[in-house]
C-alpha positions in Angstrom: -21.4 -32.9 -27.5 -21.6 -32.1 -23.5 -19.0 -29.5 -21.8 -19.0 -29.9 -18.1 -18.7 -26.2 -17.5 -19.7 -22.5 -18.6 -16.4 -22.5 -20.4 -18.0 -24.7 -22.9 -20.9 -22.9 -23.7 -19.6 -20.0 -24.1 -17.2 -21.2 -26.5 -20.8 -23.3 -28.1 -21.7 -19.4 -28.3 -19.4 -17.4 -29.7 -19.0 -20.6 -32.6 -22.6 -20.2 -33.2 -22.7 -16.2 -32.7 -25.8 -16.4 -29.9 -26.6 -14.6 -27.2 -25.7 -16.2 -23.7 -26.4 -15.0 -20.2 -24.5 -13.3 -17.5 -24.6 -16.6 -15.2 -23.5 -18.9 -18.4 -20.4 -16.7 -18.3 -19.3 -18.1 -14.8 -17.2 -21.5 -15.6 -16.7 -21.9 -11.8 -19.9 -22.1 -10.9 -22.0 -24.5 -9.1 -25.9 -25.2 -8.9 -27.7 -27.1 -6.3 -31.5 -27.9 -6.2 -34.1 -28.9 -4.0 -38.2 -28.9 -4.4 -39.0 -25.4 -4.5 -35.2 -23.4 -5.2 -32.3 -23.4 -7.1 -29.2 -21.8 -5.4 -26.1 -21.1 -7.7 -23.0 -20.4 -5.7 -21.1 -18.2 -8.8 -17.9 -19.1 -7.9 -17.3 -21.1 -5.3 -13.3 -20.4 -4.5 -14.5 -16.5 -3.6 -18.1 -17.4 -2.2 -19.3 -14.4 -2.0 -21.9 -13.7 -4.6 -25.5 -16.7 -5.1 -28.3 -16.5 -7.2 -31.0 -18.3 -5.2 -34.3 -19.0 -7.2 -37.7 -20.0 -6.7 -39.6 -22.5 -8.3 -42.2 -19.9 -9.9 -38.7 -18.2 -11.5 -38.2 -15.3 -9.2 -34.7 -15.0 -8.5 -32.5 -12.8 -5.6 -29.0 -11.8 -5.7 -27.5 -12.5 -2.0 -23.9 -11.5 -0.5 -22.0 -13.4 1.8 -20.3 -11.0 4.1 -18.1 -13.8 5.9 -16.5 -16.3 2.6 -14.2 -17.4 4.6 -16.2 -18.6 7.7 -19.9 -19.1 6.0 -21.2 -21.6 3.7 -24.5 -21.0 2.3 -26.6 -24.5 1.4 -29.4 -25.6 0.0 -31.3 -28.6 2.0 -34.3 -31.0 1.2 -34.8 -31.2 4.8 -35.7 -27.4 4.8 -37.2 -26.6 1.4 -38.4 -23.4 3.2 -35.5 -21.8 3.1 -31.4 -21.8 3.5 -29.1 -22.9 5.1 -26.0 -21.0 6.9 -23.1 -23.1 7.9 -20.5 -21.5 10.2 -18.4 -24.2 11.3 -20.6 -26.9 13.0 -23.0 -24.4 13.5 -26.0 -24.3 11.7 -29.2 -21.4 11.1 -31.7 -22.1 9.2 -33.0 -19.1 7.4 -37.3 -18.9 6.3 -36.3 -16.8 3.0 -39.4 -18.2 1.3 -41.6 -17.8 4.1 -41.2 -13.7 4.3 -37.6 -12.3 4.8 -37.2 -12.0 0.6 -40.6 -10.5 0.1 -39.8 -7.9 2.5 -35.9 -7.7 1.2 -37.2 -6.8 -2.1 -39.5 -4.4 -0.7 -37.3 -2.5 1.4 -35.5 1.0 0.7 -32.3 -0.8 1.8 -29.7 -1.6 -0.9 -28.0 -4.3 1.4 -30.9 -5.8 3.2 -30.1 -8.2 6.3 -31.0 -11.5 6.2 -30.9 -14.2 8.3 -29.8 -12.0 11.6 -27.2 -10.1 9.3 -25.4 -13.4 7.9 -26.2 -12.5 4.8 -27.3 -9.9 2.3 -30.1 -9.3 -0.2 -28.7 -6.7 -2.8 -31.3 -4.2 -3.9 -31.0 -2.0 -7.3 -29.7 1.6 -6.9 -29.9 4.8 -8.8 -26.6 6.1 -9.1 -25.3 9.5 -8.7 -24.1 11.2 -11.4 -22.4 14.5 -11.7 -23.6 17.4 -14.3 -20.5 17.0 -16.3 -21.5 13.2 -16.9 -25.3 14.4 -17.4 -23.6 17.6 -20.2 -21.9 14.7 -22.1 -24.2 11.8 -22.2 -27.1 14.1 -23.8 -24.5 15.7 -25.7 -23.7 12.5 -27.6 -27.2 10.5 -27.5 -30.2 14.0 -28.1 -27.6 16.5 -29.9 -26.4 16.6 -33.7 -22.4 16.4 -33.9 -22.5 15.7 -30.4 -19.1 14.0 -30.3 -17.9 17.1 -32.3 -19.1 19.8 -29.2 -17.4 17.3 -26.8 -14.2 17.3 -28.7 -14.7 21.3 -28.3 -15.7 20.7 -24.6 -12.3 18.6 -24.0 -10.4 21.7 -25.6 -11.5 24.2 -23.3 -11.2 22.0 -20.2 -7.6 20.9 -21.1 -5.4 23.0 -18.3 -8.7 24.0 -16.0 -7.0 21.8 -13.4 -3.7 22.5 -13.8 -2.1 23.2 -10.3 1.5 24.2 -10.4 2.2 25.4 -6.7 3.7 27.7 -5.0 7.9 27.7 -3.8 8.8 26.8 -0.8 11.5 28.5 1.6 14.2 26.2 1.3 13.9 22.4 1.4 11.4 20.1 3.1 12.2 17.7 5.7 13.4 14.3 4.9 10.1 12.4 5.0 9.2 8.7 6.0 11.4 6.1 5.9 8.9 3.3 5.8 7.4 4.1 2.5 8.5 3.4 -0.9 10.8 4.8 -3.0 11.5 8.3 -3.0 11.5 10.0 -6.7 14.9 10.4 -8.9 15.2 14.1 -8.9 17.8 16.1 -10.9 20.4 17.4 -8.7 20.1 20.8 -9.7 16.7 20.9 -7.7 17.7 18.8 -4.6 16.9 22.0 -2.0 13.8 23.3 -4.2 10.8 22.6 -2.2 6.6 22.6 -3.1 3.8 24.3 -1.4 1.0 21.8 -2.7 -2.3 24.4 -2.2 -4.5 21.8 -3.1 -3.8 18.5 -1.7 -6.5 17.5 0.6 -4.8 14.9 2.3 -4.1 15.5 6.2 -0.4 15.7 7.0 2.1 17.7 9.0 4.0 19.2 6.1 3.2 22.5 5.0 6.5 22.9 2.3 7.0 19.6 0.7 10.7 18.0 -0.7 9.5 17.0 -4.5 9.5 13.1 -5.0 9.8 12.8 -0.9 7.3 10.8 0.2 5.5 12.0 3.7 3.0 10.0 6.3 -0.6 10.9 6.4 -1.8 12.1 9.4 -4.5 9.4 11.0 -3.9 6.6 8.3 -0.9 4.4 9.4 1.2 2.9 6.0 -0.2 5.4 4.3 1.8 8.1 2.5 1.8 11.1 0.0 4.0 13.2 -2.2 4.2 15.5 -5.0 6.2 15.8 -7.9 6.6 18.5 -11.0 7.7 16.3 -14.3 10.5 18.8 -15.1 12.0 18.0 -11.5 13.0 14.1 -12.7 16.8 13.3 -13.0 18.0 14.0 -16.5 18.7 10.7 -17.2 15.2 9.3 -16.8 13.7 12.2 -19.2 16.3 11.2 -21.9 15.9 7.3 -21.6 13.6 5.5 -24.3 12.9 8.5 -26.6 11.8 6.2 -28.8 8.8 5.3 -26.4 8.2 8.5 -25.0 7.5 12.4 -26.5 9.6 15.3 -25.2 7.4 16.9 -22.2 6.2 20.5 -23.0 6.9 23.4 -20.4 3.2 23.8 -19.3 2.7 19.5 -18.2 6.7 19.8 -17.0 5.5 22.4 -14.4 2.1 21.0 -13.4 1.9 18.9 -9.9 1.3 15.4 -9.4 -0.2 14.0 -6.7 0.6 10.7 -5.4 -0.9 8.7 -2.1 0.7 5.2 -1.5 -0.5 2.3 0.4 1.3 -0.3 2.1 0.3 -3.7 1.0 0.8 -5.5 4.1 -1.5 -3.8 6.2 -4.2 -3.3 3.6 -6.1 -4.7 0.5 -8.1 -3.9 -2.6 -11.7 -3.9 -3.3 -13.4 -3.1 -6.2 -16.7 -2.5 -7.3 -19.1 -2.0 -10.6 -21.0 1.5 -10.3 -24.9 0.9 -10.5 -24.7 1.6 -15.0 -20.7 1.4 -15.9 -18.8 -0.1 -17.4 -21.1 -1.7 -18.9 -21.3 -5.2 -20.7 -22.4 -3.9 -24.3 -20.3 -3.0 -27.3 -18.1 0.1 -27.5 -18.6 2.9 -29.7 -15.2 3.2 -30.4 -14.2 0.3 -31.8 -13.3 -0.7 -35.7 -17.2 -1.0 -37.3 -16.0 -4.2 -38.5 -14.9 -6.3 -35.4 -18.4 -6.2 -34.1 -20.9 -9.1 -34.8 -24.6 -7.9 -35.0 -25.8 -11.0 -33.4 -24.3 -10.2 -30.4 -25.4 -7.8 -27.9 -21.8 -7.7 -26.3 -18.6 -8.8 -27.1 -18.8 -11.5 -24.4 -22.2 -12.7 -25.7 -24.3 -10.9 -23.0 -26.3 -7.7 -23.1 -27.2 -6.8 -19.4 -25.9 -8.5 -16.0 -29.5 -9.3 -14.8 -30.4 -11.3 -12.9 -27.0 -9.9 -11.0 -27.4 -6.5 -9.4 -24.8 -4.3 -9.2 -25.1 -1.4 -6.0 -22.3 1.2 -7.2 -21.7 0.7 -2.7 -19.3 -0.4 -0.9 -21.3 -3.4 1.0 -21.6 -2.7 4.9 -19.0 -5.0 6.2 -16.5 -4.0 4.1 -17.1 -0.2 4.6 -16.4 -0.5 8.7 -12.5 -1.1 7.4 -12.6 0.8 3.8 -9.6 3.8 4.7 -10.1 5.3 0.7 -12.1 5.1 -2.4 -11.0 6.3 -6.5 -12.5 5.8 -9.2 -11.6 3.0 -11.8 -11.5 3.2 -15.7 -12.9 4.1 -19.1 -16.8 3.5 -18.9 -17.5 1.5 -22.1 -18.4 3.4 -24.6 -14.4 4.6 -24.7 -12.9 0.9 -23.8 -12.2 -1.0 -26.9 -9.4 0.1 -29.1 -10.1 2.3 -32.1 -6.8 1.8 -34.1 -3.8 0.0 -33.3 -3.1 -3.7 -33.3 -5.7 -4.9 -30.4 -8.2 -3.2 -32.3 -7.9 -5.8 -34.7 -8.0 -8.9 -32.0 -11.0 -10.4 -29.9 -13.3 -8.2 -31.8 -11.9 -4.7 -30.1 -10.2 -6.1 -27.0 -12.8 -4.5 -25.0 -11.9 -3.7 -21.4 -12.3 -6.7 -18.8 -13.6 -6.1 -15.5 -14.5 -8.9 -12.5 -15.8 -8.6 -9.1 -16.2 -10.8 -6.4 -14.7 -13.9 -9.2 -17.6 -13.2 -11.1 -16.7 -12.5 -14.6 -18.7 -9.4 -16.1 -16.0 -9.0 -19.4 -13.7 -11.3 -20.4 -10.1 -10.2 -19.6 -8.6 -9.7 -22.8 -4.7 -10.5 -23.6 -2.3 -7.5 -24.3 -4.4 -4.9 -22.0 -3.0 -3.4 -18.3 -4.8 -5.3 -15.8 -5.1 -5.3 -11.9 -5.8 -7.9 -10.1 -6.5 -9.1 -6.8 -5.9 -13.0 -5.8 -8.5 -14.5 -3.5 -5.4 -14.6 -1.0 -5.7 -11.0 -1.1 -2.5 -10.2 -2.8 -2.5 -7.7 -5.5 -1.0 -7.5 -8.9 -0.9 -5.1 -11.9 0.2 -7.1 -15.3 -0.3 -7.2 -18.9 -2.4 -10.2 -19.2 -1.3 -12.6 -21.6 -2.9 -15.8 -23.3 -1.4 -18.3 -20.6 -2.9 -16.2 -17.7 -6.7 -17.6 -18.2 -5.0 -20.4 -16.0 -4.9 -18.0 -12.9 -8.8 -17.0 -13.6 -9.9 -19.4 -10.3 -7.9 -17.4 -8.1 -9.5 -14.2 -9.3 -11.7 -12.1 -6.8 -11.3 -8.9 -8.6 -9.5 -7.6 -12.0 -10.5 -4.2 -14.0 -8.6 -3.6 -17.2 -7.6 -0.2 -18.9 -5.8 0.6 -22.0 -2.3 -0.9 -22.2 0.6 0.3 -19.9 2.8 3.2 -19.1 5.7 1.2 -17.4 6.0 -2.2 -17.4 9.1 -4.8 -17.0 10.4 -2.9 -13.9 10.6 0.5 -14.8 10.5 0.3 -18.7 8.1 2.9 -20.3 4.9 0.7 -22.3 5.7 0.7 -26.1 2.7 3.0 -26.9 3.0 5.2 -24.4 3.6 7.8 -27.2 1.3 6.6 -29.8 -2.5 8.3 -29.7 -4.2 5.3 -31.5 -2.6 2.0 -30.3 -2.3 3.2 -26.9 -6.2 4.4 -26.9 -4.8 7.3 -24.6 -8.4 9.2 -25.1 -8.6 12.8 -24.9 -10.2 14.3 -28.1 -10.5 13.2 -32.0 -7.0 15.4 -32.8 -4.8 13.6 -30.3 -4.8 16.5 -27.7 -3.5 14.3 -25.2 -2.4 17.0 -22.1 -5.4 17.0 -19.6 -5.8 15.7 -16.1 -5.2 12.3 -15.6 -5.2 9.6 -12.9 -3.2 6.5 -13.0 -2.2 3.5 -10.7 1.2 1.7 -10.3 3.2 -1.0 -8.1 6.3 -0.3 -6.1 8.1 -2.8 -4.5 11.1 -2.1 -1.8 12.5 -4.2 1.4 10.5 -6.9 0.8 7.0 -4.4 0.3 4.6 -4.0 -2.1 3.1 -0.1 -1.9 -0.3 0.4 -4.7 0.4 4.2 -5.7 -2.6 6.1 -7.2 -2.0 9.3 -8.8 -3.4 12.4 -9.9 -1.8 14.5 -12.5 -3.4 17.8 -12.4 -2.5 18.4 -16.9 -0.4 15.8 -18.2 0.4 13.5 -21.4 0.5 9.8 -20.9 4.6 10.8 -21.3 4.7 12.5 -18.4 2.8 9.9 -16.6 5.1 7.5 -17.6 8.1 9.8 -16.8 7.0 10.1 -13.1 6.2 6.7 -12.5 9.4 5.3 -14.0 11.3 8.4 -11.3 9.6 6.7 -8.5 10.9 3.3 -9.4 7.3 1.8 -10.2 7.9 -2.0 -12.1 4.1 -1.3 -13.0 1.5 1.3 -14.0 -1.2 2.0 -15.6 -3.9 5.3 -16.9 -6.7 4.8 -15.0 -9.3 7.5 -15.5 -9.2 11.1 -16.8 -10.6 15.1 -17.7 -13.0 15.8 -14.5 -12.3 15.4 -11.4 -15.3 13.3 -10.7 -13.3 11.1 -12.7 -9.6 11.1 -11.4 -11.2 11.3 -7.7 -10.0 9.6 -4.4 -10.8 10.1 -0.7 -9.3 9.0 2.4 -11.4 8.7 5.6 -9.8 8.8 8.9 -11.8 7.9 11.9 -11.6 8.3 15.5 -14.4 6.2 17.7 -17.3 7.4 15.8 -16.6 10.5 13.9 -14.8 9.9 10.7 -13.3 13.0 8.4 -12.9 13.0 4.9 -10.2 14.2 2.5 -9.5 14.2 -1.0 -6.2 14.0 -3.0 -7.4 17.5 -4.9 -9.6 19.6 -2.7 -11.9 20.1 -5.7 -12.5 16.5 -5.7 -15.0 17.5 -2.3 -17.7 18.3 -4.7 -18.3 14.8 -5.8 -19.8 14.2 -2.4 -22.8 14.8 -0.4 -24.3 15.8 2.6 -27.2 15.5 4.7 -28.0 16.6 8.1 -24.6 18.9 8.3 -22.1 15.8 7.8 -20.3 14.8 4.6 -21.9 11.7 3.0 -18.5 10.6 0.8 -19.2 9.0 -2.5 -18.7 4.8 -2.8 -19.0 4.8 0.9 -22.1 6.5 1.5 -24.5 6.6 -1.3 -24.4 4.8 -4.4 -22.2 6.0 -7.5 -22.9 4.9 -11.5 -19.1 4.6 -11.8 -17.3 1.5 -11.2 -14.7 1.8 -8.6 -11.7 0.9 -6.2 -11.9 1.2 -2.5 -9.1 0.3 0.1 -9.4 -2.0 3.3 -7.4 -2.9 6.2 -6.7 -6.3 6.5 -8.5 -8.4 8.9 -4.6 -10.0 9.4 -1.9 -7.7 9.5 1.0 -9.3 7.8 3.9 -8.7 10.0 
């Protein structure tokens, strides 16, 4: 029997339990031959990402910076080489004759090609902070090594907790382009926050809890904080079924939340130069995993496919901020629970560029991004595989803390099902970062937050105060893993803030200047970066 597309073999593979490869994965892909190359546009509807190969079986991973405006084509006139069509313009490029050799050569991770139309990706270390370096020797060299991290997790569980400092009297009103303001009780309506360690630029000193206020250099672009314990009674008593009672220490620790307005910019994201990862999880149910597989999704590494843990060149002139994503993969499958039980672990899903690295797996909170551009954060279901060709990016994390417009996720209080994470006896309070959708007046704002020692409760809590129909845990416990920096530029100097201050760590320097992390050198975590448009919707 013949199937026309990836889709088929992959279901061939998983009926016959064999290995498959990275580019049999793609079921949108297309492959086009002359004499001495083979050229494999992954998916044609993003056309961004090709696999060009010789005849001797060296292959290159290239980047099209322009999909919109640049075709990339094989031709028998010009066996040499490619093709770049822009229009009725055409350039033919001598890959064969030099440019590659030198490409793969070259200390560049994105090296030019063909006058800058187009880019050879290079493989990257990436950095990796000492925590990360503590932890991954502490579970693959030591003896109970999972036991001394559980330890480790203890005594780091309130080391971030922030809970500020009281203001004199209450702040000013704050934007009224931005989305929702937070439900507070009325009891604290003219208590105000002193936020010591928000890194973000803006002109408050004394900030209105659940008041969202502009950031200074980044139009669209808002922040706020937020204690738990502030919320309007009536959210903190709704769904005590789905939701634990808040204790007094996460009730008086801050959150901080930036937002960005969806109509002026979009949403990258990008695998880090070793996670997530394609393998199987550690933490799944021994008994979902098939040893003849070297992954869930039949694929052991992503070669020939490079992945830079960088923000590619064109997209970093317009990138405004940068967080981190989710769970690496050694913590994203389900241990316990029902999806522990389906699609052997419901391991986390993750695509870039509308090249599928995991499969997306149904019942997990998912982002995605549309090849329009437009964003969306959703429980995927069964019946959403039919939206898979309009994919450019999706990462997916555990299962959600508010979904159906404001309703808290039904296992937002269970440890197991909800895969929450934070050590082997549920001690759940730590710092936490998560993501949510607001929508007001016709706007779509993506909030990331940082809660500084929090319970997935009182994530859920705060997102469901600032009327959030969407949200999700992203990452936790460091801050190189809850981290997110802004830039804001003027002409050539650009400045660099952080959500947390202690977040500045995480990135370099060289020569007296900051060198941020995603944006500047490469980083071994997969993450999210934010772009203007290159259209302002109006």
């Amino acid at each position: 029997m013949k199937f026309r597309n990836a889709f088929g073999l992959l279901v061939l593979a998983c009926a016959a339990q064999t290995p498959i490869t990275i580019v049999d994965l793609q079921q949108f892909r297309h492959t086009s031959k002359n004499s001495v190359a083979t050229l494999v546009n992954l998916n044609p509807a993003v056309n961004v990402w090709f696999l060009l190969s010789s005849a001797s079986g060296e292959t290159w991973h290239l980047e099209n910076p322009r999909p919109r405006e640049t075709q990339i084509l094989l031709d028998e006139k010009y066996p040499a080489g490619i093709i770049i069509a822009e229009g009725r313009n055409r350039h033919h490029c001598p890959l064969f004759e030099s440019e590659l050799k030198a490409g793969r050569s070259a200390p560049l991770i994105y090296y030019p090609l063909c006058e800058g139309r187009v880019y050879l990706r290079n493989p990257a270390k990436g950095q990796r902070t000492a925590l990360e370096a503590a932890t991954e020797f502490l579970r693959d060299q030591v003896w109970g090594g999972e036991k001394v991290i559980v330890l480790f997790h203890h005594l780091l569980a309130d080391r971030y907790r922030d809970t500020g400092e009281a203001g004199g009297g209450r702040g000013n009103a704050g934007a009224t382009n931005g989305p929702p303001a937070a439900s507070i009780d009325p009891q604290y309506s003219a208590r105000s926050i002193v936020p010591d360690n928000l890194g973000i630029e803006t002109s408050q000193h004394s900030f209105s809890p659940g008041v969202w206020y502009p950031v200074t250099g980044n139009p669209s672009m808002f922040v706020s904080v937020i204690q738990p314990g502030l919320i309007a009674h009536e959210i903190l008593q709704g769904f005590k079924a789905r939701v634990s009672n808040l204790d007094s220490v996460e009730s008086t620790s801050i959150c901080y939340l930036i937002a960005f307005d969806m109509d002026r910019y979009e949403l990258g994201y990008a695998l880090g130069t070793q996670f997530p990862g394609v393998g199987w999880s550690g933490h799944m149910v021994p008994r979902m995993r098939d040893p003849k597989l070297p992954g869930p999704d039949g694929i052991g590494s992503i070669a020939p496919l490079v992945s830079t843990g960088l923000i590619a060149p064109d997209n970093g002139r317009r990138t405004v901020a940068a967080f981190t994503a989710g769970f690496k993969r050694t913590h994203g499958a389900f241990h316990s629970g029902e999806l522990s039980l389906k699609n052997r672990g419901s391991h986390y899903g993750f695509i870039e560029n509308g090249v599928v690295f995991s499969k997306l797996q149904p019942g997990v909170a998912t982002v995605v991004v549309f090849n329009d551009g437009s964003l969306d954060m959703k429980t995927w279901a069964e019946g959403d595989d039919r939206l898979l060709s309009r994919v450019r990016h999706a990462r997916q994390n555990g299962v959600p803390l508010v979904e159906s417009e404001g309703t808290p996720g039904r296992f937002v209080a269970n440890w197991g099902a909800g895969n929450w994470s934070g050590s082997e006896d549920a001690k759940l309070r730590t710092i936490r970062a998560g993501a949510a959708i607001a929508n007001v007046h016709g706007k779509r704002f993506l909030i990331y937050a940082v809660f500084s020692d929090a319970t997935p409760s009182a994530m859920a809590r705060v997102f469901q105060a600032y009327q959030c129909g969407y949200a999700m845990l992203m990452d936790m416990n460091a801050l190189e893993h809850t981290y997110l920096a802004v830039y804001r530029r003027a002409g050539s100097e650009m400045a660099v803030d952080h959500l947390m201050k202690g977040m500045s760590v995480l990135d370099q320097s060289s020569g007296g200047q900051v060198v941020p992390r995603f944006l500047g050198y490469p980083d071994n975590r997969d993450f999210f970066y934010v772009m203007t448009r290159n259209e302002v919707k109006k």
